[in-house]
C-alpha positions as CSV (number, residue, x, y, z in Angstrom):
1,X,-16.2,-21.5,-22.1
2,X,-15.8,-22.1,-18.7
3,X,-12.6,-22.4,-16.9
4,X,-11.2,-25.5,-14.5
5,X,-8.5,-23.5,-12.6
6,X,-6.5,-26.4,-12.8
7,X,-6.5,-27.0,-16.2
8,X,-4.8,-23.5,-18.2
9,X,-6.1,-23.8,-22.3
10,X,-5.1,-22.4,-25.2
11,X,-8.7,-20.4,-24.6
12,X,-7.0,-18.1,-21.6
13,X,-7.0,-15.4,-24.3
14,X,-11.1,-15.3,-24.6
15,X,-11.3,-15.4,-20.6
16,X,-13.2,-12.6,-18.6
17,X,-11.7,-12.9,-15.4
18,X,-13.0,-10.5,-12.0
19,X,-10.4,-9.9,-9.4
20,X,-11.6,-8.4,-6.2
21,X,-10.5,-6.4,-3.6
22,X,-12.8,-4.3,-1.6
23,X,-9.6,-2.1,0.4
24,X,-7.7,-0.4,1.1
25,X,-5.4,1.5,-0.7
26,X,-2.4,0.1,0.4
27,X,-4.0,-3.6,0.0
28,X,-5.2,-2.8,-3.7
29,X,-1.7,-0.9,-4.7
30,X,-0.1,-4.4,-3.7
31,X,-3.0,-6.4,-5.9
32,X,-1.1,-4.8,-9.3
33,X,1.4,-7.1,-9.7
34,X,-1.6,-9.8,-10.4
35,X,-3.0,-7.3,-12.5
36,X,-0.6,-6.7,-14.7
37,X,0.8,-10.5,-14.9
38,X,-2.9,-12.0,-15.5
39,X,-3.2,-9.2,-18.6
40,X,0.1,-9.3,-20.2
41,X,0.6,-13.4,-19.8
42,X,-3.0,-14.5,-20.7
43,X,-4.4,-11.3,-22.7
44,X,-7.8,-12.3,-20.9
45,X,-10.3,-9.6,-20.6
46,X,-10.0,-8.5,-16.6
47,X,-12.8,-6.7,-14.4
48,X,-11.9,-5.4,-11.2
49,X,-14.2,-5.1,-8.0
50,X,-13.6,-3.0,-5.5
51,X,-15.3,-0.1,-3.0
52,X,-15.9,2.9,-5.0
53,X,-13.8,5.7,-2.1
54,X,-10.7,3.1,-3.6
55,X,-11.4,3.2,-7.2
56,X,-9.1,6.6,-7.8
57,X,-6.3,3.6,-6.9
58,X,-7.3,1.8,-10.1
59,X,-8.9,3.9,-12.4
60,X,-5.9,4.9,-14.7
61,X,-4.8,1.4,-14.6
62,X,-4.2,0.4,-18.6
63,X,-4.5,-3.3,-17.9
64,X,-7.9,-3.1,-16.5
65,X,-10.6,-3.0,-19.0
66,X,-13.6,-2.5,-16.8
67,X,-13.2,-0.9,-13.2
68,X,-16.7,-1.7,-11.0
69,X,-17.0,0.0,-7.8
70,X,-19.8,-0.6,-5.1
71,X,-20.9,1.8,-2.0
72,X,-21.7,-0.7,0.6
73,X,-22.7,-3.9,-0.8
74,X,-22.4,-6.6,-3.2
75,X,-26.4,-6.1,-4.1
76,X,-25.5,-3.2,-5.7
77,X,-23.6,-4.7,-9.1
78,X,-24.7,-8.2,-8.4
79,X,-27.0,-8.7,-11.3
80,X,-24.2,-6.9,-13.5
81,X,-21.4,-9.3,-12.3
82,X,-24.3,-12.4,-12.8
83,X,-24.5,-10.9,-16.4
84,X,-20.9,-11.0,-17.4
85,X,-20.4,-15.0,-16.6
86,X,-17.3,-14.4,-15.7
87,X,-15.0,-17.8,-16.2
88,X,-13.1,-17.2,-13.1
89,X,-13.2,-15.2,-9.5
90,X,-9.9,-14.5,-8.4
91,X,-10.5,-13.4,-4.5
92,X,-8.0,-11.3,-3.1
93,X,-9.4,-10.3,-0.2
94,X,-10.8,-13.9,1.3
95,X,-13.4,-12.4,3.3
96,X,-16.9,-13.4,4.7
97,X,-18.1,-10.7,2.0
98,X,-16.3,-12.3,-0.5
99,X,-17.2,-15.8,0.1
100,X,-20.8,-14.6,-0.2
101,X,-20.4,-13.2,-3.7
102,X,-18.7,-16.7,-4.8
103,X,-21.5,-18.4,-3.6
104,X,-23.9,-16.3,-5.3
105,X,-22.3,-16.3,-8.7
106,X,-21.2,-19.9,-8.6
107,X,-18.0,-19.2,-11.4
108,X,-14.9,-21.2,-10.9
109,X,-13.0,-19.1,-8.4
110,X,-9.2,-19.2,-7.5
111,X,-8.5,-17.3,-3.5
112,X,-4.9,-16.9,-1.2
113,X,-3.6,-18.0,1.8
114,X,-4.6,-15.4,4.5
115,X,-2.8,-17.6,7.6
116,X,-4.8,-15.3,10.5
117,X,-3.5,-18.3,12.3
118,X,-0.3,-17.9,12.2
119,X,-0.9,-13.6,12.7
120,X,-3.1,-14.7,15.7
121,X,0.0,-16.6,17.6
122,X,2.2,-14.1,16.3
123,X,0.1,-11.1,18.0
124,X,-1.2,-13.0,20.5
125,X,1.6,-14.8,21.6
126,X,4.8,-13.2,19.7
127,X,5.4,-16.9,18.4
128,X,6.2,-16.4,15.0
129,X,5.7,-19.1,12.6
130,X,4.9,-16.5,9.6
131,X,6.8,-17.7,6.4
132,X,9.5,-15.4,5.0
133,X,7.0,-14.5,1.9
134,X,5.6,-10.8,0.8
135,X,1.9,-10.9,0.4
136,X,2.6,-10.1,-3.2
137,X,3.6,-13.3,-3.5
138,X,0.8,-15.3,-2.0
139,X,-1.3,-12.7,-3.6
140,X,0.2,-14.5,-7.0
141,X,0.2,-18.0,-6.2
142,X,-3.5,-17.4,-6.2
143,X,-3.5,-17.1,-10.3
144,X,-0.3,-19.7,-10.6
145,X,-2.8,-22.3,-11.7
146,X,-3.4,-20.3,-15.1
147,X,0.3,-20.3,-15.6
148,X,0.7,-16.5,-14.8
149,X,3.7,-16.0,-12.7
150,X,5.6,-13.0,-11.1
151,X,7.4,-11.1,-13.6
152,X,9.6,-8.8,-11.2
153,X,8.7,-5.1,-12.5
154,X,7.1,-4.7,-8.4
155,X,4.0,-2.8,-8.0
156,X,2.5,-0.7,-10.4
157,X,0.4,3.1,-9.6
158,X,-0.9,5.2,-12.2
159,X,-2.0,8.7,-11.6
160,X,-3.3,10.2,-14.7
161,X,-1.5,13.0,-13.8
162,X,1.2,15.0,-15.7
163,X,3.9,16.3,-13.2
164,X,3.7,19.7,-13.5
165,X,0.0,19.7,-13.3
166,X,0.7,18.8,-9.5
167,X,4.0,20.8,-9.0
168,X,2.5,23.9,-10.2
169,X,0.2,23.5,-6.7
170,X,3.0,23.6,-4.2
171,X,5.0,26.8,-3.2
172,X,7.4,27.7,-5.8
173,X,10.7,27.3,-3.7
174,X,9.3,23.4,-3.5
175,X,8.7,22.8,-7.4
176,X,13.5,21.6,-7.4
177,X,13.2,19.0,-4.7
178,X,11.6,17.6,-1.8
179,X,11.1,15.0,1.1
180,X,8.2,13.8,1.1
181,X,7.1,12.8,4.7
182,X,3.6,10.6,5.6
183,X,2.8,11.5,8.7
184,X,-0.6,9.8,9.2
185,X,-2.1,6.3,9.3
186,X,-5.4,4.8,10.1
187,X,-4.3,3.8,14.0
188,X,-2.3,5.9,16.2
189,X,-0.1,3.0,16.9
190,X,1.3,3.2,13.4
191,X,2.2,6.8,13.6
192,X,5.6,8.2,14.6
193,X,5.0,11.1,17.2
194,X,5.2,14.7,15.5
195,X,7.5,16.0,18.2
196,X,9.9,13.0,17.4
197,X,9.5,13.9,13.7
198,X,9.9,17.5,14.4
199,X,13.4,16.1,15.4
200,X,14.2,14.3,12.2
201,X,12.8,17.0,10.5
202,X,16.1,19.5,11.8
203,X,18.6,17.0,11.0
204,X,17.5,17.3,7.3
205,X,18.7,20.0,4.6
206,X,15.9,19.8,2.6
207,X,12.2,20.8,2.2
208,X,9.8,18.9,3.7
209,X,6.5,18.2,2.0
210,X,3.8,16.4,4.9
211,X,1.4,14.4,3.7
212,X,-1.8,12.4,5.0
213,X,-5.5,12.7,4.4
214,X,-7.8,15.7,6.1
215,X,-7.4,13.8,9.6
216,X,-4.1,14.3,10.0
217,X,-3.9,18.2,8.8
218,X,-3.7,18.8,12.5
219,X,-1.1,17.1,12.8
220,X,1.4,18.2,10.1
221,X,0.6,22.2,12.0
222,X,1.9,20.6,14.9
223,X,5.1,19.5,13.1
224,X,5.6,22.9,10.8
225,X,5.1,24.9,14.0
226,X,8.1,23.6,15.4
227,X,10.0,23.5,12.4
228,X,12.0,26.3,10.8
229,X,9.8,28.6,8.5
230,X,9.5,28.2,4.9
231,X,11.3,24.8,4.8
232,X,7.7,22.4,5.7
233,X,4.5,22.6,3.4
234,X,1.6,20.5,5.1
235,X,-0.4,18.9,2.3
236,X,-2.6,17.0,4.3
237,X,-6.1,16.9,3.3
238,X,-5.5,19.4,0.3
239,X,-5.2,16.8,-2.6
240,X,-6.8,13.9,-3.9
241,X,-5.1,10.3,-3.6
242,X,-3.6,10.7,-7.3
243,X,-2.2,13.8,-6.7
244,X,-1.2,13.1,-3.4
245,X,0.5,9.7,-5.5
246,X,2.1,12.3,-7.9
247,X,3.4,14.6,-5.0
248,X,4.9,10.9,-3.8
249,X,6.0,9.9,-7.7
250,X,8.6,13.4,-7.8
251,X,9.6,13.3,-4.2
252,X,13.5,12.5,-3.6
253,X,13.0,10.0,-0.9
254,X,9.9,9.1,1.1
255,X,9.8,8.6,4.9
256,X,6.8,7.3,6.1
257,X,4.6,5.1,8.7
258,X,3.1,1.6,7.6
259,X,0.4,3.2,5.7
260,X,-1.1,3.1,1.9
261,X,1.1,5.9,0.9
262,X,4.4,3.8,1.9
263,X,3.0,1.1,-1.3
264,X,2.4,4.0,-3.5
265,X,6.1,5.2,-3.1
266,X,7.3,1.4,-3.5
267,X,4.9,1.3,-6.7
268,X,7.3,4.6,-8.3
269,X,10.1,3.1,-6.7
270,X,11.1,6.0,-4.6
271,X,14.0,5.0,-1.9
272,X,11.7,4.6,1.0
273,X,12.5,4.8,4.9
274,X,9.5,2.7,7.1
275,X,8.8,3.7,10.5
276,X,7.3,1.0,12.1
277,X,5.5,0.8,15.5
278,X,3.1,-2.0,17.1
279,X,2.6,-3.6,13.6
280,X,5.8,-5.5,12.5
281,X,7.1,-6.5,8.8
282,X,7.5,-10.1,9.2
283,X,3.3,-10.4,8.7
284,X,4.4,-9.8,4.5
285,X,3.2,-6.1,3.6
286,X,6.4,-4.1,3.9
287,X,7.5,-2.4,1.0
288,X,7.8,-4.2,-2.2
289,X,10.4,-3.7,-4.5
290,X,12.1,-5.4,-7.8
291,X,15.0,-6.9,-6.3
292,X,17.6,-4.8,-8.4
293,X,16.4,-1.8,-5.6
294,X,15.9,-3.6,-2.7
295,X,18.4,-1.2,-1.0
296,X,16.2,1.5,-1.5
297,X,13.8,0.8,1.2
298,X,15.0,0.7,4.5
299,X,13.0,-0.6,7.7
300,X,13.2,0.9,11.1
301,X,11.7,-1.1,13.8
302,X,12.6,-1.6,17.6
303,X,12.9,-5.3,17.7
304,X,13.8,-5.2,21.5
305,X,10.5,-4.0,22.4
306,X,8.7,-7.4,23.5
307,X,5.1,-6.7,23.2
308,X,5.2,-6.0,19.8
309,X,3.2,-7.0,17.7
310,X,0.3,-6.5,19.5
311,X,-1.7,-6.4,16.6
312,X,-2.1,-6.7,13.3
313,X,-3.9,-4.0,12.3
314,X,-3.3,-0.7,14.9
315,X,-5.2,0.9,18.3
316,X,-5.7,4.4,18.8
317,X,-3.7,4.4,21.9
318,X,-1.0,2.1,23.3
319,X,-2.5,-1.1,25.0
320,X,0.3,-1.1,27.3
321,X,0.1,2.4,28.0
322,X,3.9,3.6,27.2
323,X,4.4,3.3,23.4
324,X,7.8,2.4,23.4
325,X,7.6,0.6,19.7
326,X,7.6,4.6,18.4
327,X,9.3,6.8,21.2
328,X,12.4,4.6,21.5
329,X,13.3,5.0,17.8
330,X,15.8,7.9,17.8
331,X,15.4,10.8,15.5
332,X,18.6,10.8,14.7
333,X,18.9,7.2,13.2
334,X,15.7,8.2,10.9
335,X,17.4,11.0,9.4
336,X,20.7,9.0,9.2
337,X,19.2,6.5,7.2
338,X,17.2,9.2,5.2
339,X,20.2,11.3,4.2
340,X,21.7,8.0,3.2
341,X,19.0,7.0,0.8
342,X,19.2,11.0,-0.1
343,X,23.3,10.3,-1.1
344,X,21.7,7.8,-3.2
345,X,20.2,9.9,-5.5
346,X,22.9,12.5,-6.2
């Protein structure tokens, strides 16, 4: 059968539905809630399309029954996805790429609401007009027309990963507790200065685990050296995304930039602490939580800096030249607000 998006049947059950979303792994980690909803509401059988560096995101995910990856283009699988006459597209990503593989499987198709207007005036021209919505939720009202709706269990992450299969990797005087720090992201506009962190890092009684990807291993030596011995472990670069998910999943509390990793701990419901520099909450991805622990995730941001946002995504260096979005946010208040989420958990 073949599905009018409009017009939910008793058939929803028999439906092979593709969702798609190429990156990253922040993006994808806040596409779950839709995955979960579409499979537990409508019991459909659900495909999921994505880039195949990302598909360690999804691959333990029990309410995805077939996970297909492609290296650089839609050529790759198309003839498969043509194949499985899928009886609806749902398009969470809304992209030039994606519009392409709509047209070329011609299957009903359901998308979201991007608004790069309304992000255009808001970066362009700090007018902000950007409803008071989480992506999650337009990410949702893509599917509503099936009768799926949020069920308010947040984000979902799956590691496949016992937890002392990871634990057993990191120094023994780390295996009874840690904070687990992100110290990276994909623009150096997103990323809280590691002599600032250094700071935070004294006004903390507990160990520090760093994390990031291989890029930012640099980094995390440049905040251990200037850190009391024994109490930081850099783990950037030495694990894989599910184990660096795991290392996130038995951390106390998380502090970390607007990166993927700050989804991941909202997905395990860690008490988080977001460090925000030119990129600014109000555009919908902050972290996501059921609403029972929406105290656990705290968001600092210097709202008195007036050229922020300047952009939606990041810059490798301050357009502006002074990077006062980062550098005025005291140490001091991060770690306040981190041993705070800390007295939380006692």
């Amino acid at each position: 059968m073949h599905l009018n998006p409009g017009c939910p049947g008793d058939d929803l059950p028999h439906m092979k539905i593709l969702i798609v979303r190429f990156s990253s792994i922040g993006d994808i980690v806040l596409t779950t809630p839709v995955i979960r909803c579409l499979k537990t509401q409508t019991g459909c059988e659900l495909h999921y399309l994505t880039f195949r560096r990302f598909s360690e995101v999804l691959e333990h995910n029990p309410y995805i029954d077939k996970l297909i990856t492609i290296e650089r283009s839609i050529r790759e699988v198309i003839l498969q996805l043509k194949n499985n006459r899928y009886d609806l597209i749902v398009d969470l990503h809304h992209n030039i790429r994606t519009l392409g593989l709509r047209i070329g499987l011609r299957r009903p198709f359901v998308t979201f609401r991007k608004l790069n207007f309304r992000k255009y005036l808001l970066v362009n021209f700090r007018i902000d007009i950007m409803p008071d919505i989480h992506i999650v939720y337009r990410y949702m009202a893509a599917v509503k027309r099936l009768g799926v709706a949020y069920d308010g269990a947040g984000l979902d992450y799956f590691t496949g990963l016992e937890n002392h299969d990871i634990t057993e990797k990191l120094p023994e005087n780390f295996r009874d507790g840690y904070i687990a720090i992100v110290i990276g992201g994909r623009y150096t506009t997103k990323i809280y200065p590691p002599e600032l962190l250094s700071r935070v890092i004294s006004m903390l009684n507990q160990q520090i685990l760093l994390m990031g990807g291989a890029e930012d291993h640099e980094r995390g030596e440049a905040v251990k050296s200037e850190t009391s011995s024994g109490i930081v472990f850099n783990a950037c670069g030495l694990f894989s995304i599910n184990e660096s998910a795991a290392l996130i999943s038995n951390a106390g509390i998380v502090i970390t930039n607007d990166t993927g990793l700050m989804h991941i701990a909202a997905a395990f419901r860690k008490p988080v602490v977001s460090i925000w520099g030119n990129t600014v909450p109000s555009l919908g991805m902050y972290p996501f939580m059921p609403e029972d622990i929406a105290h656990y995730s705290i968001i600092i941001e210097m709202n008195d800096v007036p050229c922020r946002p300047c952009s939606k995504l990041g810059f490798a260096k301050c357009p502006r030249k002074h990077f006062n979005c980062m550098l005025k946010i005291e140490p001091k208040l991060v770690a306040q607000y981190a041993n705070e989420l800390l007295s939380l958990n006692d």
